[in-house]
ZADOMI-242562 format. One line per 4 residues: number of its first residue (from 0); their letters; for each residue x, y, z of N, C-alpha, C, CB. Coordinates in Angstrom, 2 decimals, always signed. Glycine has a CB too. Layout:
<pts>
NUM	a	X Y Z X Y Z X Y Z X Y Z  ...
</pts>
This chain:
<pts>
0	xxxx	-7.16 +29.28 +4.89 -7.14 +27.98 +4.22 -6.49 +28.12 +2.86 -8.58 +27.41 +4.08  -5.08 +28.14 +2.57 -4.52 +28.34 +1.27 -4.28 +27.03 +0.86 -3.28 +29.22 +1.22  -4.12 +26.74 +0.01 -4.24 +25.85 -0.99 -3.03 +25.38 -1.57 -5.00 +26.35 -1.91  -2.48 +24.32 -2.12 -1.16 +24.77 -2.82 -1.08 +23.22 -4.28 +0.56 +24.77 -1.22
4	xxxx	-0.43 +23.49 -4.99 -0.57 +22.58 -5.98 +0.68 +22.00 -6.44 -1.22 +23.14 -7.01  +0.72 +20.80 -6.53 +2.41 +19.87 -6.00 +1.35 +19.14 -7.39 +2.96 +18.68 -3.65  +2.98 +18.58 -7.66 +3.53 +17.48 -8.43 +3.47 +16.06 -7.64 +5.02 +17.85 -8.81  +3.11 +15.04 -7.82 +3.12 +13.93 -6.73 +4.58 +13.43 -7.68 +1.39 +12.65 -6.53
8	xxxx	+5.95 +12.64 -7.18 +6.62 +12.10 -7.36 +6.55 +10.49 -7.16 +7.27 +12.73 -6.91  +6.02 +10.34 -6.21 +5.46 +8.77 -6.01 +4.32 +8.77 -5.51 +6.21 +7.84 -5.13  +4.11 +7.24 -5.32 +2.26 +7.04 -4.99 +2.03 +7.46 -3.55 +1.58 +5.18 -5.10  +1.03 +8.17 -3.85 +0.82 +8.40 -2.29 -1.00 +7.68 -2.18 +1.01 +10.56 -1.80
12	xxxx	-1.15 +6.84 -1.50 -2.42 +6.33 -1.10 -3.84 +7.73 -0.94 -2.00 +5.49 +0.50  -4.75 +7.53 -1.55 -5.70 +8.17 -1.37 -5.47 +9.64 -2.05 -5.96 +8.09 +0.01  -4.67 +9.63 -2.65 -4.13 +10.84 -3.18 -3.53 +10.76 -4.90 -2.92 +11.22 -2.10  -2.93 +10.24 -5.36 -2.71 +9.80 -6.63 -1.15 +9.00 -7.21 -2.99 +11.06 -7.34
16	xxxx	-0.79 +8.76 -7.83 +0.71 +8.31 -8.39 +1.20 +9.14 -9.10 +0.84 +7.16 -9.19  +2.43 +8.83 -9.24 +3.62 +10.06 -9.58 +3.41 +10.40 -10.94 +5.31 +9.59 -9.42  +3.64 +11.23 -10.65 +3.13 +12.23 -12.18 +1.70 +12.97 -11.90 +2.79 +11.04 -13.81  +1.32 +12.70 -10.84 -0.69 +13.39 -11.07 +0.12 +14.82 -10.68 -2.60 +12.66 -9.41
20	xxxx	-0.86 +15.88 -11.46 -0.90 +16.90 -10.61 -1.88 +17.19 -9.60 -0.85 +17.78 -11.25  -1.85 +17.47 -7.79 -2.89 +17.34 -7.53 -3.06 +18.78 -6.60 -3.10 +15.96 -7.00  -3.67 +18.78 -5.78 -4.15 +20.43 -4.87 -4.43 +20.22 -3.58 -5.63 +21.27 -5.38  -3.56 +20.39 -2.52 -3.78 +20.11 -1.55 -3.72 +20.99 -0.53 -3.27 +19.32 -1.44
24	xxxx	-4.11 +20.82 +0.81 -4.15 +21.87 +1.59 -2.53 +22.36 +2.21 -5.21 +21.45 +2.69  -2.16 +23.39 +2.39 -1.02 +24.18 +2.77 -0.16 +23.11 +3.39 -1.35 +25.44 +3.76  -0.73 +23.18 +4.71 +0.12 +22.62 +5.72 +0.61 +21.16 +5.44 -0.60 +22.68 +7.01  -0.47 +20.20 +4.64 -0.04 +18.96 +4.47 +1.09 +18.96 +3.27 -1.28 +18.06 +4.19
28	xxxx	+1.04 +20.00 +2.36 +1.91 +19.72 +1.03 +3.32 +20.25 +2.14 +1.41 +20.93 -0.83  +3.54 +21.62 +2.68 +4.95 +21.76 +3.44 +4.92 +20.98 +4.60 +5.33 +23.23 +3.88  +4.62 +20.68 +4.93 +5.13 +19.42 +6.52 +4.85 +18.38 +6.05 +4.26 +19.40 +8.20  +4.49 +17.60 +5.02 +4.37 +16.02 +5.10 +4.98 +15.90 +3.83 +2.80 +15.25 +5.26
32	xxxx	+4.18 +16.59 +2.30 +4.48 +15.55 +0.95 +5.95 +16.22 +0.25 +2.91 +15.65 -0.43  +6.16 +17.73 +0.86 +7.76 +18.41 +0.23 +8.76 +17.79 +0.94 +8.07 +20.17 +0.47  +8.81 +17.48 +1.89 +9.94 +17.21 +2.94 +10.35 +15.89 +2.65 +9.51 +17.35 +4.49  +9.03 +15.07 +2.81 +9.60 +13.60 +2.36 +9.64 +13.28 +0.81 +8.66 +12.43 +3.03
36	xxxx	+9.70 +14.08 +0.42 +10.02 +13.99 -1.24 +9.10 +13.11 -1.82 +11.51 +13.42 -1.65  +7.67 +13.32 -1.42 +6.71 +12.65 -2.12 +6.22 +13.79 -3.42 +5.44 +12.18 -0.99  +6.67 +14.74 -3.16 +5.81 +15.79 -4.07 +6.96 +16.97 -4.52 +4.34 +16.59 -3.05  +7.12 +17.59 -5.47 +7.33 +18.70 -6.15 +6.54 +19.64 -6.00 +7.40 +18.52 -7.23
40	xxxx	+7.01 +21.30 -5.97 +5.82 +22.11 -6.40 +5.68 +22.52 -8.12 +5.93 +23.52 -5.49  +4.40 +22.66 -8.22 +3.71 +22.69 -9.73 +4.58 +23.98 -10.48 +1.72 +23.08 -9.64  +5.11 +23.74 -11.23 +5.75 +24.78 -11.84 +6.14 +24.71 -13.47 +6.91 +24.93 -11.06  +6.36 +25.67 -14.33 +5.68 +25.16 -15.63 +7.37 +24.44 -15.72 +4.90 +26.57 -17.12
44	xxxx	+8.39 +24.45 -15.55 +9.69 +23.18 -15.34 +9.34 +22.02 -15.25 +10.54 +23.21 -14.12  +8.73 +22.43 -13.83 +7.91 +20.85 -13.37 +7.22 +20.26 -14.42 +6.69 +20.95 -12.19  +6.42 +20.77 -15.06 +5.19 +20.10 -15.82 +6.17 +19.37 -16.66 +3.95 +21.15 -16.71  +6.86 +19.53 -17.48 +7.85 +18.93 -18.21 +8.20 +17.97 -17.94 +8.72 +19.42 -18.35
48	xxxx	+8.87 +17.69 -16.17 +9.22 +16.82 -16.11 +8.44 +15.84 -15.74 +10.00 +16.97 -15.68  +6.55 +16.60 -15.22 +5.71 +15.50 -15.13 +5.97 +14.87 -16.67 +4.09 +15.96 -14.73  +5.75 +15.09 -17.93 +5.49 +14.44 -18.52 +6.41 +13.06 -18.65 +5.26 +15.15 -19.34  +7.77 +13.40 -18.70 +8.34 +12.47 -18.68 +8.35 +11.25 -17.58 +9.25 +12.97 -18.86
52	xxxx	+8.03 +11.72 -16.43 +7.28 +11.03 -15.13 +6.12 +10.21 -15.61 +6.67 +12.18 -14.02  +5.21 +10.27 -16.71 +4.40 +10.06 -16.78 +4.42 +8.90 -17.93 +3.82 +11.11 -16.74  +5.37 +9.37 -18.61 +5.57 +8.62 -19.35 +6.26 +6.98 -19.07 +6.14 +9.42 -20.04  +7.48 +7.37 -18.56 +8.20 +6.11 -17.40 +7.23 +5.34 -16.82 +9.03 +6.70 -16.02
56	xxxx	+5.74 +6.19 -16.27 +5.53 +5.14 -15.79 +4.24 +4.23 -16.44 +5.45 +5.47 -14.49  +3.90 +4.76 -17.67 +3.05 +4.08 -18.80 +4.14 +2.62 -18.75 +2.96 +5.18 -20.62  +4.51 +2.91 -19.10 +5.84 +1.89 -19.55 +6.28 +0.70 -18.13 +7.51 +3.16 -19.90  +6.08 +1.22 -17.06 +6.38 +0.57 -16.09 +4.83 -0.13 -15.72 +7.14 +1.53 -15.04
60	xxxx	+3.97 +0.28 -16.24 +2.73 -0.40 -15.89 +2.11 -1.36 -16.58 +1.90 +0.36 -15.77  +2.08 -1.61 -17.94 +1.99 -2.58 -18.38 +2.97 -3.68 -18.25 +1.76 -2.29 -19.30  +4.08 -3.93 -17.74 +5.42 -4.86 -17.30 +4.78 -5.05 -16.00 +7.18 -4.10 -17.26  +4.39 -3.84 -15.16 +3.91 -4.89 -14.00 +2.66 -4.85 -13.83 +4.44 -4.71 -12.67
64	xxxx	+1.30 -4.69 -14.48 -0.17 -5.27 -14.71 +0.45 -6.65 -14.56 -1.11 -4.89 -16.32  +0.79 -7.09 -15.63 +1.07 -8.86 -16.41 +1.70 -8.87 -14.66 +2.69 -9.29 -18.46  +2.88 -8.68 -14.26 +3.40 -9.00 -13.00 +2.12 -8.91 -11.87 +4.66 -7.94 -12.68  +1.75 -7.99 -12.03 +1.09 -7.71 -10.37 -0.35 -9.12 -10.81 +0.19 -5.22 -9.96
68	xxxx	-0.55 -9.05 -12.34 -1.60 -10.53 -11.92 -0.99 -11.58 -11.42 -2.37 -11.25 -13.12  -0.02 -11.72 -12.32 +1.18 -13.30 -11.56 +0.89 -12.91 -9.64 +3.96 -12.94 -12.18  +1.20 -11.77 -9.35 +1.59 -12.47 -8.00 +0.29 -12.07 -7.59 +2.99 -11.98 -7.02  -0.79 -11.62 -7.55 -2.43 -11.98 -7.07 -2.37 -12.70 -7.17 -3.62 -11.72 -7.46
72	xxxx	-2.17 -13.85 -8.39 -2.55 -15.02 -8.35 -1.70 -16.15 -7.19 -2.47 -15.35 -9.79  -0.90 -15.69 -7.12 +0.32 -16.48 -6.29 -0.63 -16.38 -4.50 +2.40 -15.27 -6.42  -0.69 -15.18 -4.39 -1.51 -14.44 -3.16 -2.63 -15.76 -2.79 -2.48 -12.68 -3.78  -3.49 -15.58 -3.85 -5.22 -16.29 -3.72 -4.56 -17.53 -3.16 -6.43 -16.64 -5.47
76	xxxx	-3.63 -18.27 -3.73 -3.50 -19.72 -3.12 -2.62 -19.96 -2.03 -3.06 -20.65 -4.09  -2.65 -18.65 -1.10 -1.34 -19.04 -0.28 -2.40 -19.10 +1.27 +0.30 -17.55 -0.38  -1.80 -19.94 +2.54 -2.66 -20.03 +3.45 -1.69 -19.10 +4.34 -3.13 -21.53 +3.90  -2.11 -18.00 +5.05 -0.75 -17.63 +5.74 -1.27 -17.41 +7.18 +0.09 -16.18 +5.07
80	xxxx	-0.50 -17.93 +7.82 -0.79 -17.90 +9.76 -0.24 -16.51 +9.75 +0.32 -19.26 +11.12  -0.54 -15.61 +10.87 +0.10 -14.63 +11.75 -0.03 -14.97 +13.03 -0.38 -13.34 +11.61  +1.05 -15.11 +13.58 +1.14 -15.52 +15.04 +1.35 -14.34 +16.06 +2.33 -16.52 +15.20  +0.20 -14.22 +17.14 +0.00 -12.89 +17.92 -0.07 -13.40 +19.17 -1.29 -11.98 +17.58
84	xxxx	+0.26 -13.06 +20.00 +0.17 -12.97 +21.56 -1.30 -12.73 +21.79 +1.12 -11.72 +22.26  -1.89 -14.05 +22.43 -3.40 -13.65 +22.77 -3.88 -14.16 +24.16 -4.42 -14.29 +21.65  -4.99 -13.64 +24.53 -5.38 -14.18 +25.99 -6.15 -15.12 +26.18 -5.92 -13.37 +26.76  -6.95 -14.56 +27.34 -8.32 -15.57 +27.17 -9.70 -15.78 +26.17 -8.91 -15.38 +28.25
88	xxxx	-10.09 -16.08 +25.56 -10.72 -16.32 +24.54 -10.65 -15.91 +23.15 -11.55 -16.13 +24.85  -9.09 -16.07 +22.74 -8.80 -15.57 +22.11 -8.53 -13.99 +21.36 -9.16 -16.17 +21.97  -8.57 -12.94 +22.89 -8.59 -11.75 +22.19 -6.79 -11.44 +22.30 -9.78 -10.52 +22.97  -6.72 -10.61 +21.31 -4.85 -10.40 +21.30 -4.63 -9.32 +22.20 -4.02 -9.89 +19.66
92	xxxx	-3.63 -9.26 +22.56 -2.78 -8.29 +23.25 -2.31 -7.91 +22.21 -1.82 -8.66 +24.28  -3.06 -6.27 +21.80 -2.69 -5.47 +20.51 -3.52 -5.81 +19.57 -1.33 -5.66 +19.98  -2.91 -5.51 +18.71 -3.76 -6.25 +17.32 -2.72 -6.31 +16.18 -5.24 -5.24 +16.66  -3.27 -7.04 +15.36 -2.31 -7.27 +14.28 -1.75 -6.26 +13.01 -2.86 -8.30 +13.72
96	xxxx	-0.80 -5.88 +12.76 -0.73 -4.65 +12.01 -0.10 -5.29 +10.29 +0.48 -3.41 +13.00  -0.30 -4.22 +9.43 -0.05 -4.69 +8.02 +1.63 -5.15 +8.24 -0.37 -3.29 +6.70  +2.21 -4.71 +8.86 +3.60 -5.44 +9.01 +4.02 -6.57 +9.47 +4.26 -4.91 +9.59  +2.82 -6.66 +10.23 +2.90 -8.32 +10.47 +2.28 -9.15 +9.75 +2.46 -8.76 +11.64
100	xxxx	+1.29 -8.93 +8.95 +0.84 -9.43 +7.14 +1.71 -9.73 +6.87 +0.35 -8.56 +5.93  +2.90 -8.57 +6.64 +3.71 -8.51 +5.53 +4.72 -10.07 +5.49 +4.63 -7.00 +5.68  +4.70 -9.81 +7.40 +5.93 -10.46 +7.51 +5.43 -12.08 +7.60 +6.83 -9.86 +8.87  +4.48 -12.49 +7.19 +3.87 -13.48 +7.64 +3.68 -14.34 +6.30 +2.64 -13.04 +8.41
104	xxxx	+2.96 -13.57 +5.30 +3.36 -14.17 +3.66 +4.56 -14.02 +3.48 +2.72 -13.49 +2.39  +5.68 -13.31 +3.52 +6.61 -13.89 +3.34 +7.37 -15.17 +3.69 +6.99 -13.26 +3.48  +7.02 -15.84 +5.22 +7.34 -16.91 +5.69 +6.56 -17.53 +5.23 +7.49 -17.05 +6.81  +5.35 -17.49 +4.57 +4.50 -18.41 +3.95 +4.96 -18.70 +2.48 +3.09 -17.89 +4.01
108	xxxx	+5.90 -18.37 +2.18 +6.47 -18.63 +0.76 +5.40 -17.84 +0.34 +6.65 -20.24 +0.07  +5.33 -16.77 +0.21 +4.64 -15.29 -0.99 +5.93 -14.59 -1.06 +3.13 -13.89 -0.22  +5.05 -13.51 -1.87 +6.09 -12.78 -2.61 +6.12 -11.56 -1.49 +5.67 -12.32 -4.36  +7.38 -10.49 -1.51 +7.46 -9.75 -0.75 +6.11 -8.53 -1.00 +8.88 -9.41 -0.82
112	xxxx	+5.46 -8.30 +0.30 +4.85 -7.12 -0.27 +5.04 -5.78 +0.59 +3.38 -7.41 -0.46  +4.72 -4.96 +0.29 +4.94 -3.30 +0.86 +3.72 -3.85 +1.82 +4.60 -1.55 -0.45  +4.11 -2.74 +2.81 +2.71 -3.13 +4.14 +2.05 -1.87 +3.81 +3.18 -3.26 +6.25  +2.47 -1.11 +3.22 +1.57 +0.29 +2.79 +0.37 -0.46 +1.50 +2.96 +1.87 +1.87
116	xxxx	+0.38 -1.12 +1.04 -0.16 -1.76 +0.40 -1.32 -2.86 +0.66 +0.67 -2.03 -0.01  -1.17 -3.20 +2.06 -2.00 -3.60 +2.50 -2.92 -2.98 +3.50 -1.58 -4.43 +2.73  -4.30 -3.95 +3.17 -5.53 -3.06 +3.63 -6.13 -4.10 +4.74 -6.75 -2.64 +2.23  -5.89 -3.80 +5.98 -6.76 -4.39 +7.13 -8.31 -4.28 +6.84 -6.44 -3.59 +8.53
120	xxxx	-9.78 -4.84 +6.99 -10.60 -4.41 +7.30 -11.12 -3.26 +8.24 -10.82 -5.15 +7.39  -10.57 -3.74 +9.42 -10.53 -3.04 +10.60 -9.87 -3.56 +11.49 -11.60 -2.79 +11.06  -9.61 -2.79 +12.65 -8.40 -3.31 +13.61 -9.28 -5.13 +14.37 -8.03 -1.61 +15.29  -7.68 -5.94 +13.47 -7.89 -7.21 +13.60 -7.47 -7.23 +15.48 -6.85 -8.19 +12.34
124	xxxx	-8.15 -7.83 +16.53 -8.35 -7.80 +17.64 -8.32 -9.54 +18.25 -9.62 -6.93 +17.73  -9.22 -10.11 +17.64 -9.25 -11.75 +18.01 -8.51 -12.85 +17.12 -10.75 -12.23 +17.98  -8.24 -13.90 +17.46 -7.57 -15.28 +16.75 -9.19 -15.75 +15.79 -6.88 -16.85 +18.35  -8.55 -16.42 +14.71 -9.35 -17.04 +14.09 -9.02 -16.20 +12.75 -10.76 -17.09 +14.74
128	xxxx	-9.82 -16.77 +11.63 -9.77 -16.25 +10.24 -10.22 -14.94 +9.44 -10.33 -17.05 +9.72  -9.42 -14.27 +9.41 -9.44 -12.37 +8.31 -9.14 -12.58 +7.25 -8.31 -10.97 +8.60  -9.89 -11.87 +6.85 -10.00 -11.60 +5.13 -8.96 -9.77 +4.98 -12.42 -11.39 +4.51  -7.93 -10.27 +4.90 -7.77 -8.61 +3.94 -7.57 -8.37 +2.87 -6.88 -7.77 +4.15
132	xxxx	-7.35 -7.10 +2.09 -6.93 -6.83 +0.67 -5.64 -6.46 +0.03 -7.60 -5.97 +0.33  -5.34 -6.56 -0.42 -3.95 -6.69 -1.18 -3.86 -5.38 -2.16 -3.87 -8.23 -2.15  -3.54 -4.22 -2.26 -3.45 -3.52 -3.94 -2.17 -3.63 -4.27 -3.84 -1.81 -4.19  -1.47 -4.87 -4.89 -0.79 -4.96 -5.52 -0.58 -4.09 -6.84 -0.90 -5.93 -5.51
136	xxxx	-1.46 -3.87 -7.04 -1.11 -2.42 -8.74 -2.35 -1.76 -8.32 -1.25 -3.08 -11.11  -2.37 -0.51 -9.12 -3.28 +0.47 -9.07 -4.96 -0.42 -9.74 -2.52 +1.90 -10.12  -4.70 -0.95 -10.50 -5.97 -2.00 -10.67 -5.96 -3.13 -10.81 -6.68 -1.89 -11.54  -5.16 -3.93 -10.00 -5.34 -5.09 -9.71 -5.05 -5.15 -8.18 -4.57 -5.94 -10.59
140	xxxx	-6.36 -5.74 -7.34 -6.12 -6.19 -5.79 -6.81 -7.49 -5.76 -6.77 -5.12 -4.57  -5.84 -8.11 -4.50 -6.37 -9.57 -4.16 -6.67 -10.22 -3.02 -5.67 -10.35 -4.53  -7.72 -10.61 -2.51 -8.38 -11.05 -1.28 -7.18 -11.93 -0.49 -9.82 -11.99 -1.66  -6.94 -11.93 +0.36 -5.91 -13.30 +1.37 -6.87 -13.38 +2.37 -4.05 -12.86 +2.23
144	xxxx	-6.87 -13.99 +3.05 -7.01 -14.63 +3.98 -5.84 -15.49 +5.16 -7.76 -15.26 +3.36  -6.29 -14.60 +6.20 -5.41 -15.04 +6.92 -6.08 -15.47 +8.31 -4.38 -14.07 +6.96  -4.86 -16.66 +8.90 -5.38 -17.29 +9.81 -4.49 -16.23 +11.58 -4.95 -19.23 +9.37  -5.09 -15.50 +12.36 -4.40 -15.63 +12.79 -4.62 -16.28 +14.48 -3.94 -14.61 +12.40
148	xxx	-3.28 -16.63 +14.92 -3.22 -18.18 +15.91 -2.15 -17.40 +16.92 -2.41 -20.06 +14.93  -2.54 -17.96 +17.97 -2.14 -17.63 +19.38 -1.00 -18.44 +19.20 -3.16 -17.97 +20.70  +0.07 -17.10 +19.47 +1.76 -17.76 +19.63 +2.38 -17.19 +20.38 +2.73 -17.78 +18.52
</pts>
């Protein structure tokens, strides 16, 4: 069980935003976070350029706090259908995935959002009304509600 300690370059969910230094297990830092260029390895170079990483993104976070409330707020008042293939009593064939969120406030006049960003409760299965969550910024998230309707 070796260990290894990366630089995160961007956000990685459940794990931290770019600039953290964090410690993760072997196999996930070389087969998943080096390859796709989510991560650096920790090196005293590196640290350097965490800082400046870190800094960029002080700066990028207060510009979008003020932003990411604007569009929560935009979020809370929007009604958005997802239209799913369903059967008899409403259960779907499949279930509904954050990409079809995604793609669904956008036709609802919202703002574009990342589907990595969105948080299902649990696998949505029947028609009728879901609540999911939004993390639009690292501390700001916003409830939607969505309708979804046999199409």
């Amino acid at each position: 069980m070796s260990t290894m300690k990366l630089i995160l370059t961007q956000e990685v969910t459940g794990l931290g935003s770019s600039g953290d230094t964090v410690e993760v297990k072997g196999g996930y830092g070389r087969n998943y976070l080096l390859p796709r260029g989510l991560a650096i390895k920790a090196t005293r170079g590196a640290e350097k350029q965490v800082e400046s990483l870190r800094r960029a993104r002080a700066a990028r976070e207060v510009a979008s706090l003020e932003e990411a409330q604007a569009v929560a707020g935009r979020l809370a008042g929007l009604t958005v259908r997802v239209p799913a293939r369903a059967g008899e009593g409403g259960r779907l064939f499949g279930r509904v995935t954050t990409a079809d969120v995604a793609a669904a406030v956008t036709a609802a006049g919202g703002p574009e959002l990342d589907r990595r960003r969105i948080e299902l409760p649990s696998s949505i299965k029947t028609t009728g009304q879901h609540t999911v969550t939004v993390r639009v910024h690292p501390e700001v998230s916003s409830s939607l509600t969505i309708d979804v309707v046999a199409g």
